[in-house]
N, C-alpha and C positions, 0 to 999 in steps of 0.2 A: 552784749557780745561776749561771746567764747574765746579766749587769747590760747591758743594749742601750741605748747612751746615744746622744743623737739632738738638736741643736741645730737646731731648726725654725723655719721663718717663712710657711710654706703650707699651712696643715692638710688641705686637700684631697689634696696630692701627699705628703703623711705618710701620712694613711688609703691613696690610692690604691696606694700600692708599698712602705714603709718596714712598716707594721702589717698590712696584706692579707698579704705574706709572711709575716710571723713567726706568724701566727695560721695558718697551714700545715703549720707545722713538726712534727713526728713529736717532738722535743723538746721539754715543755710545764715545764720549772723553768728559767722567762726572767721577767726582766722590763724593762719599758721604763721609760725614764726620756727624757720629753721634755720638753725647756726649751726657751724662747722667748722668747730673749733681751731683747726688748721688753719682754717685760710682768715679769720680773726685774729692768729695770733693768740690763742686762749691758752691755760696750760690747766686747766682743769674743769669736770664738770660743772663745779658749780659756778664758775666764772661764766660757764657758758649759759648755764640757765638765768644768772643773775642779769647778765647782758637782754636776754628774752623775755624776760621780765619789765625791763626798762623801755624797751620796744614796744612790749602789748598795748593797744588800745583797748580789750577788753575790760571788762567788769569783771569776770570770770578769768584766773590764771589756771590752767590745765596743763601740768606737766607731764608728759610724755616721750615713752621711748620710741626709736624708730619701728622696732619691728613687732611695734603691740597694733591689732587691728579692733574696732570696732564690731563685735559681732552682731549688735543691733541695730539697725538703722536709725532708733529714736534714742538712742545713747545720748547722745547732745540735749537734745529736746531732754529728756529726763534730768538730766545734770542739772540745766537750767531753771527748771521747775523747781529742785530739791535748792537748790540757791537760793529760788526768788522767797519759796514759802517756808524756811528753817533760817532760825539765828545760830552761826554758828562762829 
């Protein structure tokens, strides 16, 4: 699984390009993990990623911003593959 971890603070521009992509994807063993920082109580970035991190179930950590989109549908699927078959 794909863990998509995502420090937000505009839910509109999350929905609009950050989750509209992934809900695209030919790759469907993802999931998202969106904190916001505010309402956590966070006071920085990486507190917020490090929290999303602790969270994930996946195998795969994928940090991301909210308003990057996937422009390929087999993005994930590809990821995945470059994981399973490279030591890195």
């Amino acid at each position: 699984m794909i863990s998509v971890i995502c420090a937000w603070n505009n839910k509109d521009l999350l929905e609009k390009m950050l989750l509209s992509s992934l809900k695209k994807q030919s790759y469907h063993d993802w999931e998202l993990i969106a904190i916001n920082a505010k309402e956590e109580h966070l006071f920085s970035a990486s507190a917020t990623l490090n929290l999303g991190a602790e969270r994930a179930k996946g195998d795969i950590l994928l940090f991301a911003h909210q308003d990057i989109e996937f422009l390929k549908e087999d993005a994930l699927e590809r990821l995945n593959e470059y994981c399973n078959n490279y030591e890195f």
